[in-house]
BANU-250968 format. One record per atom (N, C-alpha, C, O, CB): residue number from 1; atom name; x, y, z; residue in three letters. Coordinates in Angstrom, 1 decimal. Glycine has a CB too. Example, Ala and Ser with C-alpha at 12.3 -4.5 7.8 and 13.67 -1.06 7.14 Angstrom:
<recs>
[1, 'N', [13.2, -5.7, 7.8], 'ALA'],
[1, 'CA', [12.3, -4.5, 7.8], 'ALA'],
[1, 'C', [13.2, -3.3, 7.8], 'ALA'],
[1, 'O', [14.2, -3.3, 8.5], 'ALA'],
[1, 'CB', [11.3, -4.5, 9.0], 'ALA'],
[2, 'N', [12.8, -2.2, 7.1], 'SER'],
[2, 'CA', [13.7, -1.1, 7.1], 'SER'],
[2, 'C', [12.9, 0.0, 7.9], 'SER'],
[2, 'O', [13.4, 1.1, 8.0], 'SER'],
[2, 'CB', [14.1, -0.6, 5.7], 'SER'],
</recs>
This chain:
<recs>
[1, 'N', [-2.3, 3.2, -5.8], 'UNK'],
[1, 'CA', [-2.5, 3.3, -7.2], 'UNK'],
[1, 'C', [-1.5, 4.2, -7.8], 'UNK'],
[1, 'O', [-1.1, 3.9, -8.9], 'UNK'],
[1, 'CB', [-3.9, 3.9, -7.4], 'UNK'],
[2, 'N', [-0.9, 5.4, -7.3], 'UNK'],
[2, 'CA', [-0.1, 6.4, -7.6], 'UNK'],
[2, 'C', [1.2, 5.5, -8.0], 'UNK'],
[2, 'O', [1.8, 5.4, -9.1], 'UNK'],
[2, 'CB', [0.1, 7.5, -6.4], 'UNK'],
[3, 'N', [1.2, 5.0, -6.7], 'UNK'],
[3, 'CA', [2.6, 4.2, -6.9], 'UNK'],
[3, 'C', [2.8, 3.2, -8.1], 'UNK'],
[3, 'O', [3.9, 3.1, -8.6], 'UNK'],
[3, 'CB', [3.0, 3.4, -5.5], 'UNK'],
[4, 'N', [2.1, 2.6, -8.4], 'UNK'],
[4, 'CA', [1.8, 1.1, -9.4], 'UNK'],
[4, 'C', [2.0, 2.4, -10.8], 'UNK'],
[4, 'O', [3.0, 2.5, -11.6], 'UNK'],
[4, 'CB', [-0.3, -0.1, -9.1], 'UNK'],
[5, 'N', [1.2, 3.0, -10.9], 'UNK'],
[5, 'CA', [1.2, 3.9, -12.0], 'UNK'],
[5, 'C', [2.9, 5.2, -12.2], 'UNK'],
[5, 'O', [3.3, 5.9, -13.1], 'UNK'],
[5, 'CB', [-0.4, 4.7, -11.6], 'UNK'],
[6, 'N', [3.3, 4.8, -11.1], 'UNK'],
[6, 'CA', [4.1, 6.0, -11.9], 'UNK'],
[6, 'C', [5.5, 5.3, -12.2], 'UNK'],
[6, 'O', [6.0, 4.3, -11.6], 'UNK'],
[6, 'CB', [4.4, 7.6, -11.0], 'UNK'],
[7, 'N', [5.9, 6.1, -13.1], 'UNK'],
[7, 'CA', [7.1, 6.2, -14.1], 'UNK'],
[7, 'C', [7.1, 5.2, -15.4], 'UNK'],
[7, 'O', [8.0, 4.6, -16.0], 'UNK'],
[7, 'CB', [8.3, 6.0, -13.3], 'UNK'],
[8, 'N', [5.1, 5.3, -15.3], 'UNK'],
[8, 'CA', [4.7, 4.1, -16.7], 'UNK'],
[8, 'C', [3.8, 5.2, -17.5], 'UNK'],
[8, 'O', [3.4, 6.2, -17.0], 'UNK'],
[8, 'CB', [3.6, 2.3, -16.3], 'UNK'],
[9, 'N', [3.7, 4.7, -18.7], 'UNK'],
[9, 'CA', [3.2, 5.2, -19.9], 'UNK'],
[9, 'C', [1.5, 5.4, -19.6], 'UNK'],
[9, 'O', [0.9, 5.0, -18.6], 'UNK'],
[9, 'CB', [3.7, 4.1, -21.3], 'UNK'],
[10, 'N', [1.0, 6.0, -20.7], 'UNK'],
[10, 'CA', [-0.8, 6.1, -19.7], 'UNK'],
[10, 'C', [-1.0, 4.4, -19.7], 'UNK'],
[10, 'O', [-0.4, 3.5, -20.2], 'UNK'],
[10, 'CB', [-2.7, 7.1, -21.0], 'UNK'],
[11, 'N', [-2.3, 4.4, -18.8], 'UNK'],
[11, 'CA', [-2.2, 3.0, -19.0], 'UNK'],
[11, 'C', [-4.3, 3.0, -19.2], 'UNK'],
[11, 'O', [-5.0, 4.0, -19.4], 'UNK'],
[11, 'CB', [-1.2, 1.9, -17.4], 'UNK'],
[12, 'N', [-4.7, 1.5, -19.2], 'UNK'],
[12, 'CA', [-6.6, 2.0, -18.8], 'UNK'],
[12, 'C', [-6.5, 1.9, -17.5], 'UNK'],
[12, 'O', [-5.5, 1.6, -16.8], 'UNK'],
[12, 'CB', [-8.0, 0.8, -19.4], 'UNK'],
[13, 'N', [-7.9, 2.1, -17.0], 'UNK'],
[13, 'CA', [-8.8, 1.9, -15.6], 'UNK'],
[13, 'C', [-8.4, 0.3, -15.3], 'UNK'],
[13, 'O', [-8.0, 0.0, -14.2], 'UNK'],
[13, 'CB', [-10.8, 2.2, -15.7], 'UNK'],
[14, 'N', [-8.6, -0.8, -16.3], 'UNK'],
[14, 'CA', [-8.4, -1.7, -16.0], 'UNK'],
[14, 'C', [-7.6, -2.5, -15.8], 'UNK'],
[14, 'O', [-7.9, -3.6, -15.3], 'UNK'],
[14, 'CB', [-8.7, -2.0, -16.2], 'UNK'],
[15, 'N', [-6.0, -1.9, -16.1], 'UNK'],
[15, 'CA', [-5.1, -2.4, -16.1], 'UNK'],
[15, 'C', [-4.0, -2.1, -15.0], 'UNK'],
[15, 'O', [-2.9, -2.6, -14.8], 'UNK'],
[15, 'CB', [-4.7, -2.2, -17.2], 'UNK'],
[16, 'N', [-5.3, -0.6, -14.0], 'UNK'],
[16, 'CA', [-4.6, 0.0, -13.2], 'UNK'],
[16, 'C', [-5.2, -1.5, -11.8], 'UNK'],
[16, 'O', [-4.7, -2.0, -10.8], 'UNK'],
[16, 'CB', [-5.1, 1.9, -13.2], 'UNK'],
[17, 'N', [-6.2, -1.5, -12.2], 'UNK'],
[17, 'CA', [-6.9, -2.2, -11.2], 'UNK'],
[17, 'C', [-6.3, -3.5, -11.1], 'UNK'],
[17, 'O', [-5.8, -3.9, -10.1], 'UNK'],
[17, 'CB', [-8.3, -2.3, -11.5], 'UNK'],
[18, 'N', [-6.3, -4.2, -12.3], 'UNK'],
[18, 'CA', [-5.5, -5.8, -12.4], 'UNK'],
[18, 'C', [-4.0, -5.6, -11.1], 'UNK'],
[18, 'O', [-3.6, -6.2, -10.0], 'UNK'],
[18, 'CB', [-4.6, -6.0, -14.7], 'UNK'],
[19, 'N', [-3.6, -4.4, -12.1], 'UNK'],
[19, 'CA', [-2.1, -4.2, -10.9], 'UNK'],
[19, 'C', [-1.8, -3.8, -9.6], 'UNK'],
[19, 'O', [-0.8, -3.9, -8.9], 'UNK'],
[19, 'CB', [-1.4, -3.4, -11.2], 'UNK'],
[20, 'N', [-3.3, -3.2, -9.4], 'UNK'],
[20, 'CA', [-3.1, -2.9, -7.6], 'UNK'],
[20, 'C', [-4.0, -3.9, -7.0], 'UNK'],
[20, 'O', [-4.0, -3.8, -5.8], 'UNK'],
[20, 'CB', [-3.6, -1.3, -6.8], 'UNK'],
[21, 'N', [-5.1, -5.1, -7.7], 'UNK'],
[21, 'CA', [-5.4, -6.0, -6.9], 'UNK'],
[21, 'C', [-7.2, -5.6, -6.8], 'UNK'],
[21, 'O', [-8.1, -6.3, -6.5], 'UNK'],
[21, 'CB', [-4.3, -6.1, -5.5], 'UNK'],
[22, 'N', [-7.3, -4.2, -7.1], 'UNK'],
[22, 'CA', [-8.8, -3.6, -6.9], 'UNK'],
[22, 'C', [-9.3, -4.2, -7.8], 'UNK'],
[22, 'O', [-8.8, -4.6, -8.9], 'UNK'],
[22, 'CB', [-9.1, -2.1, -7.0], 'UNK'],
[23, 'N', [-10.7, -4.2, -7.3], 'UNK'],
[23, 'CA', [-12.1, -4.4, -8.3], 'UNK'],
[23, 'C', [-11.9, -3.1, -9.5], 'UNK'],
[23, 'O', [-10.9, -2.4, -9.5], 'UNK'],
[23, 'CB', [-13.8, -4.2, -7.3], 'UNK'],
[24, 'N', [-12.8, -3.0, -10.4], 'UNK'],
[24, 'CA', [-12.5, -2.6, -11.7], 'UNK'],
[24, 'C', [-13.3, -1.1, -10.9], 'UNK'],
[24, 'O', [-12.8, 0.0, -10.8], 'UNK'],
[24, 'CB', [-13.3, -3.8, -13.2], 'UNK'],
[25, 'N', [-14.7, -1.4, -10.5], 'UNK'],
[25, 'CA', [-15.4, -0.7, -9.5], 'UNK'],
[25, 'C', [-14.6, 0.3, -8.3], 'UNK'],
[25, 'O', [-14.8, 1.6, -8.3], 'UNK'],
[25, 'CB', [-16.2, -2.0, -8.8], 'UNK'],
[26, 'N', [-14.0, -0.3, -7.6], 'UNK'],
[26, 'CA', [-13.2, -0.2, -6.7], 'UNK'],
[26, 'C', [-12.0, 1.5, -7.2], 'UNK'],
[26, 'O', [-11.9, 2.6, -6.8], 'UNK'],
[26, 'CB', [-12.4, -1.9, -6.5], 'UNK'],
[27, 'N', [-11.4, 0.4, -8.5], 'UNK'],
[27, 'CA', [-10.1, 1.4, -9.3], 'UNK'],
[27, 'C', [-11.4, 2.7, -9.6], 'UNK'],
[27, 'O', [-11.4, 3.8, -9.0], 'UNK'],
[27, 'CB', [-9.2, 0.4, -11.3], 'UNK'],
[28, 'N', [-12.2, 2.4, -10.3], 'UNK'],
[28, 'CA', [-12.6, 4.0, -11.1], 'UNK'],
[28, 'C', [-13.3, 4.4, -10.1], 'UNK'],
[28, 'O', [-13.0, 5.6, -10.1], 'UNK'],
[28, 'CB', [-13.6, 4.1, -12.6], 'UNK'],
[29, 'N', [-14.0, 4.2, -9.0], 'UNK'],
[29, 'CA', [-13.8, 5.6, -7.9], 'UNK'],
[29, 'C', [-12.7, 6.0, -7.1], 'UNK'],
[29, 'O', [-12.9, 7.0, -6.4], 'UNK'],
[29, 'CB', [-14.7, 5.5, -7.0], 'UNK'],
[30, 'N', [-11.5, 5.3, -7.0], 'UNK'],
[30, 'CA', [-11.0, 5.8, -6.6], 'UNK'],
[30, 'C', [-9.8, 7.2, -7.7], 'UNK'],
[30, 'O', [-9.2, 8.3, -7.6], 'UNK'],
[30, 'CB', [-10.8, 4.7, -5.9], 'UNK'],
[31, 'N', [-9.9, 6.3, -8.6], 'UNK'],
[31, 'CA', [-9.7, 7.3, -10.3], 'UNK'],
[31, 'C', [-9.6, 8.3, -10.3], 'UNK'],
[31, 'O', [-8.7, 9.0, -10.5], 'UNK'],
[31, 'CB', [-10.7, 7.4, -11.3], 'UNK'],
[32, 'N', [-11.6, 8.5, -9.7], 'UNK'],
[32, 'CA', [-12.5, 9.7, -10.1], 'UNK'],
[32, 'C', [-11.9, 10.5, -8.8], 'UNK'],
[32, 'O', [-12.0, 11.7, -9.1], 'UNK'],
[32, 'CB', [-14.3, 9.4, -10.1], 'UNK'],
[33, 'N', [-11.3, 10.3, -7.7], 'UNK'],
[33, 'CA', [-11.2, 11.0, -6.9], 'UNK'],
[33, 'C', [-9.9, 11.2, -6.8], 'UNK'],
[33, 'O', [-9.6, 11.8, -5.8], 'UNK'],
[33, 'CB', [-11.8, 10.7, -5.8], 'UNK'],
[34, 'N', [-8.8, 10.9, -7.7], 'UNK'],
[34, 'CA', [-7.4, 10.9, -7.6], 'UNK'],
[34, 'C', [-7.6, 12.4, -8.9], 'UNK'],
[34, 'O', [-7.2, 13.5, -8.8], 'UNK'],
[34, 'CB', [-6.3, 9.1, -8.1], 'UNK'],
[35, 'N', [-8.4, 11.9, -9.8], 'UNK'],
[35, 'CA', [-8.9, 13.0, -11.2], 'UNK'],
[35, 'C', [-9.2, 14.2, -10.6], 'UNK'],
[35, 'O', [-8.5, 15.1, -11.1], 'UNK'],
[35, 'CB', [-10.4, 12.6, -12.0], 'UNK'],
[36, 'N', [-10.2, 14.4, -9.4], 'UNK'],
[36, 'CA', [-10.5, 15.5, -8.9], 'UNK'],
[36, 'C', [-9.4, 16.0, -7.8], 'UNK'],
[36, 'O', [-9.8, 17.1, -7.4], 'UNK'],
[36, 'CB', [-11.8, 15.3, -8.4], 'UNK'],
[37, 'N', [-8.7, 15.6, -7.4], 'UNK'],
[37, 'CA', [-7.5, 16.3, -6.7], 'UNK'],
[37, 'C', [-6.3, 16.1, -7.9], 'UNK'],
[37, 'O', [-5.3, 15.4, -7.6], 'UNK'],
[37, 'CB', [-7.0, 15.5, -5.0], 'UNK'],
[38, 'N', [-6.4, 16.8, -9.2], 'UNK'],
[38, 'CA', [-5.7, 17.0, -10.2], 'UNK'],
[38, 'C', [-4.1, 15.8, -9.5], 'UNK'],
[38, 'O', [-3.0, 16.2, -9.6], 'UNK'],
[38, 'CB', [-5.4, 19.0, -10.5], 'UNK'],
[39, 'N', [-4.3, 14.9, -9.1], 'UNK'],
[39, 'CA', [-3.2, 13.9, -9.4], 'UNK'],
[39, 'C', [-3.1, 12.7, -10.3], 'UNK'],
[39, 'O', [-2.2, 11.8, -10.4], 'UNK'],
[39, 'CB', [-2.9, 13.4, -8.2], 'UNK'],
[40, 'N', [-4.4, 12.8, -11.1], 'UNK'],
[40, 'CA', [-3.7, 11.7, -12.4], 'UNK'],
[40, 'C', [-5.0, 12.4, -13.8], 'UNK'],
[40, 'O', [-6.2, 12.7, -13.6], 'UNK'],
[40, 'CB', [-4.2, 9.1, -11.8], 'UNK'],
[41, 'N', [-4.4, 12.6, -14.8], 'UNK'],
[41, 'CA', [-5.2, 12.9, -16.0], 'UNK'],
[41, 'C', [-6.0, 11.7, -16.6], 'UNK'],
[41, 'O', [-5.4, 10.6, -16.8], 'UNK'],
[41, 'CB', [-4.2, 13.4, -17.0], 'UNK'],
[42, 'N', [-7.4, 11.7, -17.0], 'UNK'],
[42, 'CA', [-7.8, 10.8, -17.2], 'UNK'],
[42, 'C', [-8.2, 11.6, -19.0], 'UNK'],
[42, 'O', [-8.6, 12.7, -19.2], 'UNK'],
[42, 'CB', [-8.8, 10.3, -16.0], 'UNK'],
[43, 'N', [-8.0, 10.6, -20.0], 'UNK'],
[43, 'CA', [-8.3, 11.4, -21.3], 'UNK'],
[43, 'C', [-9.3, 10.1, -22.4], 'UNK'],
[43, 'O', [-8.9, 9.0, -22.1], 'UNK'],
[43, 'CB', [-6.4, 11.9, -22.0], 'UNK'],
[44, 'N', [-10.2, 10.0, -23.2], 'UNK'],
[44, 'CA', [-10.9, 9.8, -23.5], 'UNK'],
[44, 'C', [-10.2, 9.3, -25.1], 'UNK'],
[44, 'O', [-9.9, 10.1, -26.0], 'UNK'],
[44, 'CB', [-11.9, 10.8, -23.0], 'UNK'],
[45, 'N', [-10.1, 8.1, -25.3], 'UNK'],
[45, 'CA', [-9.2, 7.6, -26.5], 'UNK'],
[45, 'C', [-10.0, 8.5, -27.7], 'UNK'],
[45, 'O', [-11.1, 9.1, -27.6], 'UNK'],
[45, 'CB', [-9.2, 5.6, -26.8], 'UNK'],
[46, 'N', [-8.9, 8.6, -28.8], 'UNK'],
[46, 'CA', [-9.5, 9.4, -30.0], 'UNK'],
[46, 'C', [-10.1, 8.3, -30.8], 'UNK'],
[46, 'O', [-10.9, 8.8, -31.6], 'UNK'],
[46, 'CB', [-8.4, 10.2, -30.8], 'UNK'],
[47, 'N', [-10.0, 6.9, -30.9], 'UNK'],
[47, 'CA', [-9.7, 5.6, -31.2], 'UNK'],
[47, 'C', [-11.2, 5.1, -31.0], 'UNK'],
[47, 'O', [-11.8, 4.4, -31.8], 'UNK'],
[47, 'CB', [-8.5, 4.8, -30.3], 'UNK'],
[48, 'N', [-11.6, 5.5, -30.0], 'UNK'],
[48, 'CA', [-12.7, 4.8, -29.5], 'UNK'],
[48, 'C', [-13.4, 5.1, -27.9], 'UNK'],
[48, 'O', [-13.0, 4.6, -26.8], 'UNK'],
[48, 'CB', [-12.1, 3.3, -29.5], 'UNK'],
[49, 'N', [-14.0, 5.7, -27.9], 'UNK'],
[49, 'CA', [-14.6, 6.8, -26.8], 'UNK'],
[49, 'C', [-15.2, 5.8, -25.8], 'UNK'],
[49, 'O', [-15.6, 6.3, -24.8], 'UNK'],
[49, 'CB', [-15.8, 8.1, -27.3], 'UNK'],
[50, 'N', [-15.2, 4.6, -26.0], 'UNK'],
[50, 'CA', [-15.4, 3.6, -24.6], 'UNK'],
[50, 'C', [-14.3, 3.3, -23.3], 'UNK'],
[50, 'O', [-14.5, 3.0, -22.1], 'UNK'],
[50, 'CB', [-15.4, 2.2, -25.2], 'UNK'],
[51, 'N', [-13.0, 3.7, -24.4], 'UNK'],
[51, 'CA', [-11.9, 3.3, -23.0], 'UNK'],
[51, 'C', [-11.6, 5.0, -22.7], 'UNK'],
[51, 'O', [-12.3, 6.1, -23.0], 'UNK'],
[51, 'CB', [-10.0, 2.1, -23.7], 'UNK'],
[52, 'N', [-10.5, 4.8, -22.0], 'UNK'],
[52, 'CA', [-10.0, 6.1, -21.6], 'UNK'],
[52, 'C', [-8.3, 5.4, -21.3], 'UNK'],
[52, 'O', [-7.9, 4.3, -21.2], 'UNK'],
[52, 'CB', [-11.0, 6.9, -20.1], 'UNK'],
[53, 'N', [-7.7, 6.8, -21.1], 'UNK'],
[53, 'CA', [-6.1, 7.0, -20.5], 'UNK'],
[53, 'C', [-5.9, 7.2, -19.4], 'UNK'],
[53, 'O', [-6.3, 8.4, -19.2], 'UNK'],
[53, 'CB', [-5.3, 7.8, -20.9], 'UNK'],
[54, 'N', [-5.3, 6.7, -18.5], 'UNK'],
[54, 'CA', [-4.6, 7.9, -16.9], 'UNK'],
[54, 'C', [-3.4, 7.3, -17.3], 'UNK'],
[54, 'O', [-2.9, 6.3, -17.8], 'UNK'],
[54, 'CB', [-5.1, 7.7, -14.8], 'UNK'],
[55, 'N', [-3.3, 9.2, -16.5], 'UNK'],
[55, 'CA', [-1.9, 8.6, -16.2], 'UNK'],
[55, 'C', [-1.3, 9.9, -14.7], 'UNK'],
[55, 'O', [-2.0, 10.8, -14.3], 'UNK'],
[55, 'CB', [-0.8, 8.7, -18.1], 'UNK'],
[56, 'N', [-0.3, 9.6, -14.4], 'UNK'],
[56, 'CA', [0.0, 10.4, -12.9], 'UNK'],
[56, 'C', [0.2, 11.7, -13.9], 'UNK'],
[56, 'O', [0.5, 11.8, -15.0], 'UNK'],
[56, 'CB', [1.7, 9.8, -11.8], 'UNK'],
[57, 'N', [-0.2, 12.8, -13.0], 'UNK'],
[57, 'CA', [0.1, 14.7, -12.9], 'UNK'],
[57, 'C', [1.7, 14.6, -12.6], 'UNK'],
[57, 'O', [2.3, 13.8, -12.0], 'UNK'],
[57, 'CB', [-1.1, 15.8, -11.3], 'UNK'],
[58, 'N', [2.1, 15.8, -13.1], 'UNK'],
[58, 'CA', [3.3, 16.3, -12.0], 'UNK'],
[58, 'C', [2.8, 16.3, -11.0], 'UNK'],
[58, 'O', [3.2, 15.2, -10.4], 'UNK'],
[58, 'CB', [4.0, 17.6, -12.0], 'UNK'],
[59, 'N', [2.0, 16.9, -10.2], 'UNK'],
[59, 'CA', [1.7, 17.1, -8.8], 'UNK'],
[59, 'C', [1.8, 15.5, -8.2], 'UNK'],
[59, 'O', [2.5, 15.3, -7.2], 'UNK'],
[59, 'CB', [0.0, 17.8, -8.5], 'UNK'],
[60, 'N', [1.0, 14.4, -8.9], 'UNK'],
[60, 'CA', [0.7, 12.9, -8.0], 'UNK'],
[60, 'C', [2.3, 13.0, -8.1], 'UNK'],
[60, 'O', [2.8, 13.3, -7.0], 'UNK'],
[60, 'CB', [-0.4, 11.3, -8.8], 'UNK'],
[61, 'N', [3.4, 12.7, -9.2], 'UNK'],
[61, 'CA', [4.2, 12.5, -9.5], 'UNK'],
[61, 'C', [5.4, 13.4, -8.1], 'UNK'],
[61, 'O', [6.6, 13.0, -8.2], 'UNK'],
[61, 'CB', [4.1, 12.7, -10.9], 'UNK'],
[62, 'N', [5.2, 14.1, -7.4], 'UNK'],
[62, 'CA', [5.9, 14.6, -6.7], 'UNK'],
[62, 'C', [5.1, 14.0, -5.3], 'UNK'],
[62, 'O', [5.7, 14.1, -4.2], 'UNK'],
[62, 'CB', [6.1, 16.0, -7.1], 'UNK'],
[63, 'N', [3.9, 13.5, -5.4], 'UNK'],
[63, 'CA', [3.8, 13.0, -4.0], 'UNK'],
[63, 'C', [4.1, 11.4, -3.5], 'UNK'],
[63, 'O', [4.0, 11.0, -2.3], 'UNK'],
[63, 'CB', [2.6, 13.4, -3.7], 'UNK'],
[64, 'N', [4.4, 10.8, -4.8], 'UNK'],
[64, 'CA', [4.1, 8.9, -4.7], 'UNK'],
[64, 'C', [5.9, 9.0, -3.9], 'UNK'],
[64, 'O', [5.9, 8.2, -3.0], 'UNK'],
[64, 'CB', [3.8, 7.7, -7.0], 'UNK'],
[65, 'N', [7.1, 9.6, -4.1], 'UNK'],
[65, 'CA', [8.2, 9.1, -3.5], 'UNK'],
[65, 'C', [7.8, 9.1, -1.7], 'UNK'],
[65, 'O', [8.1, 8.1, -1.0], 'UNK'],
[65, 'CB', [9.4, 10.2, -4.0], 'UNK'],
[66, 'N', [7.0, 10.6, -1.0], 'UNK'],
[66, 'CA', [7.1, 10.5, 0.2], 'UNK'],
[66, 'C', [5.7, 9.5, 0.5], 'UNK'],
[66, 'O', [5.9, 8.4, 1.1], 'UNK'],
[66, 'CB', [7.3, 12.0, 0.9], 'UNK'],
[67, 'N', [4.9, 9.6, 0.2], 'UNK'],
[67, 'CA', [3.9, 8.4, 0.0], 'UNK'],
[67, 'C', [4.0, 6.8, -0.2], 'UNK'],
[67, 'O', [3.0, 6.0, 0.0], 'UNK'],
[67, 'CB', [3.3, 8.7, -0.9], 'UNK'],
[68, 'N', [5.5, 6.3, -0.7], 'UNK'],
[68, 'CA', [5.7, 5.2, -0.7], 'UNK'],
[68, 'C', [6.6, 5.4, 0.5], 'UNK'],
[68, 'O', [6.5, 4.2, 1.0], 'UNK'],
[68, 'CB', [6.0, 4.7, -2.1], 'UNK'],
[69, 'N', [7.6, 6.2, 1.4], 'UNK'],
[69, 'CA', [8.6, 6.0, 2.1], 'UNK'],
[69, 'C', [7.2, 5.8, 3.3], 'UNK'],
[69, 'O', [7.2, 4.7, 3.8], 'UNK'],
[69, 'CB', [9.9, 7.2, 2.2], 'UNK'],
[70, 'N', [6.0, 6.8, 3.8], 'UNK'],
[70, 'CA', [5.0, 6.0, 4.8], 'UNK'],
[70, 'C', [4.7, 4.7, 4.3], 'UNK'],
[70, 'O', [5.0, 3.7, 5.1], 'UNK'],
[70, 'CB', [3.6, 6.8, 5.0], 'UNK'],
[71, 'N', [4.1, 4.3, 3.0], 'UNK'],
[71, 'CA', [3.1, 3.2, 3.0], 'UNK'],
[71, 'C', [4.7, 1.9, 3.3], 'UNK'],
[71, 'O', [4.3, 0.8, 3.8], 'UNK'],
[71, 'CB', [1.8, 3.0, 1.0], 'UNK'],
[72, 'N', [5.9, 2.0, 3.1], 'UNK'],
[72, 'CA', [6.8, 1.1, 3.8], 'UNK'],
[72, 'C', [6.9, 0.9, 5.0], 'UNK'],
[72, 'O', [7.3, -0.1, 5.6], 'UNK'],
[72, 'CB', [7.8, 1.3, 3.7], 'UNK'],
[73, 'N', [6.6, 2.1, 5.4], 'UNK'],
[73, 'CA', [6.8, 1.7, 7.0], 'UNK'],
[73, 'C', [5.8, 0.9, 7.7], 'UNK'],
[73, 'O', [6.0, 0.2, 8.7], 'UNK'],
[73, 'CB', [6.9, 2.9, 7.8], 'UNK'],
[74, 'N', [4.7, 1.1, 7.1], 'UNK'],
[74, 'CA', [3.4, 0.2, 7.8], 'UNK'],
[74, 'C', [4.0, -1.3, 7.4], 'UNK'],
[74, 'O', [3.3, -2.3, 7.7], 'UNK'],
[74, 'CB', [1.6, 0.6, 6.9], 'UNK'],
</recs>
C-alpha cells in the first residue's frame, strides 16, 4: 500500500484499494494500522465528512524505497 501510494497526491480509502487489488474492507484496516504507526495521515474532507484523505508521512515515505528493494526480491 505504501508503495502504490507514494509520490501521489492524497488519494481515498478506495482508490487506494482499487490500486493494490484489496477489498475496500481489507484497505481500511490495514489504513487504520498504517494510521496508527504514524506512516500515512488520514484527514476527514472539509467538503463532506463521509470520505476522507491519506496520504504517506515522511516517516512511511522514508521507509517504501528499502521496503520495495525486499518486496523485489521475493
Amino acid at each position: 500500500m505504501l508503495r502504490e501510494m507514494y509520490g501521489r497526491d492524497d488519494m481515498t480509502p478506495s482508490k487506494v484499494a482499487d490500486l493494490t487489488g484489496m477489498t475496500r474492507g481489507a484497505a481500511s484496516k490495514l489504513i487504520d494500522r498504517l494510521v496508527a504507526k504514524s506512516l500515512i495521515h488520514r484527514e476527514e474532507r472539509t467538503d463532506d465528512r463521509r470520505y476522507q484523505d491519506i496520504r504517506v508521512t515522511a516517516a512511511g515515505a522514508r521507509l517504501v524505497p528499502s521496503l520495495a528493494t525486499l518486496a523485489d526480491r521475493q
